[in-house]
N, C-alpha and C positions, 0 to 999 in steps of 0.2 A: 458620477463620482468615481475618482479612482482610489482602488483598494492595492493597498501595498499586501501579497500575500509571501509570509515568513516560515522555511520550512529548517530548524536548524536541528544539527547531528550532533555528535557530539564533537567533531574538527570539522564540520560543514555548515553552511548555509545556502540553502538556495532561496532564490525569491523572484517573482513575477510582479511585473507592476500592471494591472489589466483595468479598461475601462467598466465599468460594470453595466454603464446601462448597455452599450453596446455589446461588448462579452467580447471585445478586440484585445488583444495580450500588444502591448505598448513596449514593456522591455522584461528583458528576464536574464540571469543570470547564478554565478555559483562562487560562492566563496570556498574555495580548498587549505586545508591542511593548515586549522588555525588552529594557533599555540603551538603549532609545528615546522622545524626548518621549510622554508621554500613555498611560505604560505601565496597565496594570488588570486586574482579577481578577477575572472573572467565575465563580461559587462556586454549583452547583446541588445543594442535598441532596433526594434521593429524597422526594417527599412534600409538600416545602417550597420558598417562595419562594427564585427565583433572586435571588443578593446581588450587585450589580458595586460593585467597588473601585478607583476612579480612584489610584492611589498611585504615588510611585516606585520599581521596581524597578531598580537600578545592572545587576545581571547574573543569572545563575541559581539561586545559593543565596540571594538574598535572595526569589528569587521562589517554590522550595521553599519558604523559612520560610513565607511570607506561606500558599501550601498548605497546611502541616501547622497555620497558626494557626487558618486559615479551618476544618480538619478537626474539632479540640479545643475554637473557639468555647462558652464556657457557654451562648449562644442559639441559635449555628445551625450549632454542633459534629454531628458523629457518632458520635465516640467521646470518650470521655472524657479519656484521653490517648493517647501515645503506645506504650504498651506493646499498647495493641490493638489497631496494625497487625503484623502479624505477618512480612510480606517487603514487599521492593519488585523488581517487575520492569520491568527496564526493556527499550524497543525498542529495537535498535540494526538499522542500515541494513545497516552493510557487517562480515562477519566473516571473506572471502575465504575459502580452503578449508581452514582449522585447526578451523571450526566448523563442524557439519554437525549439532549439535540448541543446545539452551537449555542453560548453565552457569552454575554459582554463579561469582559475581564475586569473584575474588581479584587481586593485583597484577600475577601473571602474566599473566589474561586483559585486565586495563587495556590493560599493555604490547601484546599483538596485537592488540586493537581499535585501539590507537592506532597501529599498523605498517601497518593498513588505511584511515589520514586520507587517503593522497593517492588510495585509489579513491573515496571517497564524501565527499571536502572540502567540501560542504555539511550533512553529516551527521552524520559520524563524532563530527569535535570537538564538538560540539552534543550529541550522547548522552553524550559523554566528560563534559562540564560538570555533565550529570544525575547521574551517576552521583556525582562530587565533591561536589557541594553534597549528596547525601542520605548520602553514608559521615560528611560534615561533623556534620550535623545528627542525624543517626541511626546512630551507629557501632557499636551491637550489634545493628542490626536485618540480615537477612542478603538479600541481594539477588542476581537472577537475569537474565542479558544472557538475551534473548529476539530472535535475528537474520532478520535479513528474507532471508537470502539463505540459509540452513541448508535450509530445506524443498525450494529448486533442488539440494542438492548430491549428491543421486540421480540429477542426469542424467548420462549415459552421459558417454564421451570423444568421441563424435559427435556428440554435438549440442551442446558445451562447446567444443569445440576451433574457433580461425579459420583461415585459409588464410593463415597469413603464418607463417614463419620459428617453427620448431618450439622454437628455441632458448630467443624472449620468454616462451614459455611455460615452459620451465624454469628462465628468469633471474628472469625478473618475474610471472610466474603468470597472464599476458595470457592470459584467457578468457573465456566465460559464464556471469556468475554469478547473473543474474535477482534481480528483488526483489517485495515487497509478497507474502512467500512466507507472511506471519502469515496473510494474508489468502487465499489463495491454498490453504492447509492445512485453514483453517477452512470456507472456503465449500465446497471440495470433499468433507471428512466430512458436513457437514449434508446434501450430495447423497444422498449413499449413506443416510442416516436417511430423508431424505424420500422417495427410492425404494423402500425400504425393501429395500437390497439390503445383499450384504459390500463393503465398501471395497475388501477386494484382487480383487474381480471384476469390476471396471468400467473402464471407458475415459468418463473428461470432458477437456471441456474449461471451464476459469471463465475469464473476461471480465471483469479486474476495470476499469473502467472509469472513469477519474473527470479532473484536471486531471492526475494522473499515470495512466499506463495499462498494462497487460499482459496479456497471455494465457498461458497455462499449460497443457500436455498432462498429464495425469495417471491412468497408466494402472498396473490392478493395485496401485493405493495407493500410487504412487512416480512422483513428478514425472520428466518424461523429455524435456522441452524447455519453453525459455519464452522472452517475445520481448524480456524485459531484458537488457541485452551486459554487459560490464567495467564499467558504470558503468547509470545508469536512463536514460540519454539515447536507447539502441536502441531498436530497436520499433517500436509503433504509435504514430502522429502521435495528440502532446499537446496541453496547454493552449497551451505555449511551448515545449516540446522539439519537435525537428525529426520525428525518432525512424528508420526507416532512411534513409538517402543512401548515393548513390555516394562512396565517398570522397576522389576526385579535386574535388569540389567546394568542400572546402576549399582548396586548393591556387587554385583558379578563383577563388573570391571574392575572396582573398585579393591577387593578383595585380593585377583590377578593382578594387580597393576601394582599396587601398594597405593594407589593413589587416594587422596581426598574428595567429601561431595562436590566441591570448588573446583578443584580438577577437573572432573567428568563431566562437570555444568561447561568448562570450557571448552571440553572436545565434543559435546554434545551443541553446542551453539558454533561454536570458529572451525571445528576440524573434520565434521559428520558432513552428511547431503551428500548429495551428487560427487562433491571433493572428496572424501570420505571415501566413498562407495567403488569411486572410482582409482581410489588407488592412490590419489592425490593426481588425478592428471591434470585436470582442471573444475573451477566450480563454475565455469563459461560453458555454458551448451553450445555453442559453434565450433567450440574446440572436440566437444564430446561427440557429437554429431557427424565429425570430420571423422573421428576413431569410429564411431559407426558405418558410416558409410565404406571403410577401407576395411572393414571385418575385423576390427580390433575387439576381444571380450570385454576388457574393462571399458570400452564405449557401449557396445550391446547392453551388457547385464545392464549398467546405468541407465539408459536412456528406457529401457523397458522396463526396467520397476518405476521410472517416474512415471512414464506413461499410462501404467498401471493401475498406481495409484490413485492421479486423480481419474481416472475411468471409473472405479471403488466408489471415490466419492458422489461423483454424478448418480451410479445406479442409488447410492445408497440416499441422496436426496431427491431422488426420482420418487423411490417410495415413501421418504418421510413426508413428500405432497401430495403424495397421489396420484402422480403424471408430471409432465412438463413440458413447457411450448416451446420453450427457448434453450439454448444454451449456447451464453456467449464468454469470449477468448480475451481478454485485457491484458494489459501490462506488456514488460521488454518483451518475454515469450512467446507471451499470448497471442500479442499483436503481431509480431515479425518472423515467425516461424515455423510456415507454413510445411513443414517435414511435422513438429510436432503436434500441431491441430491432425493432420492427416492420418497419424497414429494413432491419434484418441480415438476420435473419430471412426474408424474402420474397427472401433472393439465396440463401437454403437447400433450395432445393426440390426439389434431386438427392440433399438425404440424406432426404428425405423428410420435413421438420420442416413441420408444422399448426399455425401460433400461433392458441389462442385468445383474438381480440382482445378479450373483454368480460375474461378472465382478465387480458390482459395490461395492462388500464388498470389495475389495481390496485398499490397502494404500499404499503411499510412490512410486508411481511411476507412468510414463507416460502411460496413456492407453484411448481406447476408448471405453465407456461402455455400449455402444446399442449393439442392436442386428444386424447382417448383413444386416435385411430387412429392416431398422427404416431408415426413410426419411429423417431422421434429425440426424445426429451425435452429441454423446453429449460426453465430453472429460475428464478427470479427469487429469490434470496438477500442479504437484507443483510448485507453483511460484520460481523464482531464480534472488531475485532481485539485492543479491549482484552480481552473476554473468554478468546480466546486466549491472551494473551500473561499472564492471570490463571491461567489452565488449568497453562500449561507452569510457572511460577513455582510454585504449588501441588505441581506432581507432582516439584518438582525438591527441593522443603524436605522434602515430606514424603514424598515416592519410595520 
């Protein structure tokens, strides 16, 4: 069966067209800057030259169409037509705690996706749009919400719960609900293969690492803390997310600035991280790194509080398990930046972690990059979220 998997932004689309029983990625591509001047479709089929489509897209069903034409192409189609995609899964952000694995899409689940807009209002309505435009255009094809916050919904009431007034939690369900869990689910099973151990035997931690960021405890095959809050903004310092603060410092800026809580929510989300931190130099670590490497402080100070950071995190879900076997590197960063594994890494040396640095300059593939004697394995995994989110759509049609 091929699964059509659907990942829309709110001026994006991306999508993967992947065989499932095989687990072969067949075509994939990216719809940029819909509803926006100079929108285009950039169309890669497996094998074959990448196509870009300068075109107007108005919104997201016209930018599905232009995908499933680019898909059926008589020249630089994949399938012939449409009866040989089989589902579509799509990613959704936020599912709050009514979802806790992958569901077939019916009106009812719409409805509580769309009950979950105002936690993930860069998000939500954006998957919502995806999902319209393909019921539009494909209305017998049957389709599967794939949620980023399902694989956190195994943590405990401790490590979910805040310290404020017990009530919001039973009025408005004010918790932690962690995200990038697709990712997060997959990096961590590939651990357990490339160790070659049981899933529910271990203790990891993944690092998924990129302009958005988080950390995951995942012990005995069940996520049990993670460093995303009620929304992706908690955490570890991002591209442009702040990620933790004292909370009284909205209140502070706000006061100073003359500004609004709206305001602050926006320089706390688009203007803070690494951007922020650094001065506005960039919110691209190659660019930071580069200021690192030439003695620049606004590279320094940056790239050592992130690295910091998540080091924090690690020890601090070291002990929330009790130990730990693994600790593995996902995402843009994670994967590709072997300066910043190196760093973390060399502040781990009470768990006893050995990076092999000739191993750790290596990219683009599954590996373990300690040394034989290091107590602690530490993993370098490319994330594969469409394949996951292919994976779950698969076992959910034909389950």
């Amino acid at each position: 069966m091929n699964i059509l998997v659907i990942n829309c932004g709110s001026s994006s689309l991306k999508f993967q067209l992947i065989d499932a029983v095989t687990e072969e990625m067949i075509a994939k591509g990216l719809c940029e800057r819909i509803g926006i001047e100079g929108s285009q479709l950039v169309y890669e089929p497996t094998g074959k030259d990448k196509v870009v489509t300068v075109t107007p897209m108005e919104d997201h069903t016209q930018a599905v169409k232009l995908v499933l034409q680019a898909l059926t192409d008589d020249k630089t189609g994949v399938v012939k037509d449409l009866s040989e995609i089989g589902a579509v899964g799509h990613r959704i952000v936020h599912g709050g705690e009514k979802f806790s694995a992958s569901t077939l899409i019916t009106e009812d689940v719409i409805k509580a996706i769309t009950d979950c807009n105002e936690l993930a209002p860069l998000h939500n309505p954006a998957n919502l749009i995806g999902i319209a435009a393909c019921k539009e255009l494909m209305p017998d094809t049957p389709m599967v919400a794939v949620f980023d916050t399902a694989f956190h919904q195994t943590m405990p009431k401790e490590a979910f719960l805040y310290g404020i007034p017990y009530e919001y939690y039973e009025k408005y369900r004010v918790r932690r609900y962690g995200f990038h869990g697709t990712s997060h689910s997959y990096v961590s099973h590939r651990a357990a293969e490339l160790l070659g151990q049981k899933y529910e035997d271990l203790k990891l931690i993944v690092c998924h690492l990129g302009n958005g960021a988080s950390v995951s405890a995942v012990k005995n095959g069940k996520c049990v803390d993670t460093s995303m809050g009620l929304t992706p903004l908690e955490g570890l310092i991002m591209g442009t997310r702040s990620g933790d603060i004292d909370p009284a410092i909205i209140e502070f800026i706000a006061h100073k600035e003359n500004k609004s809580i709206d305001e602050i929510m926006t320089i706390l989300n688009k203007k803070s991280g690494v951007l922020g931190l650094s001065g506005n130099l960039s919110s691209d670590f190659r660019d930071l790194q580069a200021a690192y490497e030439k003695g620049d402080e606004a590279g320094i100070r940056t790239i050592e509080t992130f690295a910091y950071r998540v080091t924090k995190y690690i020890g601090a879900y070291t002990a929330a398990m009790n130990g730990v076997d693994a600790i593995c590197f996902t995402a843009g960063l994670g994967e590709n930046n072997a300066f910043m594994r190196s760093l973390i890494c060399s502040r781990l040396g009470y768990l006893g972690v050995t990076l092999d640095e000739e191993l750790n300059a290596k990219r683009g593939e599954d590996l373990v990059i300690t040394t034989a004697d290091s107590k602690v394995k530490v993993l370098m995994i490319p994330t594969n979220e469409e394949l996951a989110i292919a994976r779950e759509t698969y076992a959910k049609i034909c389950g």
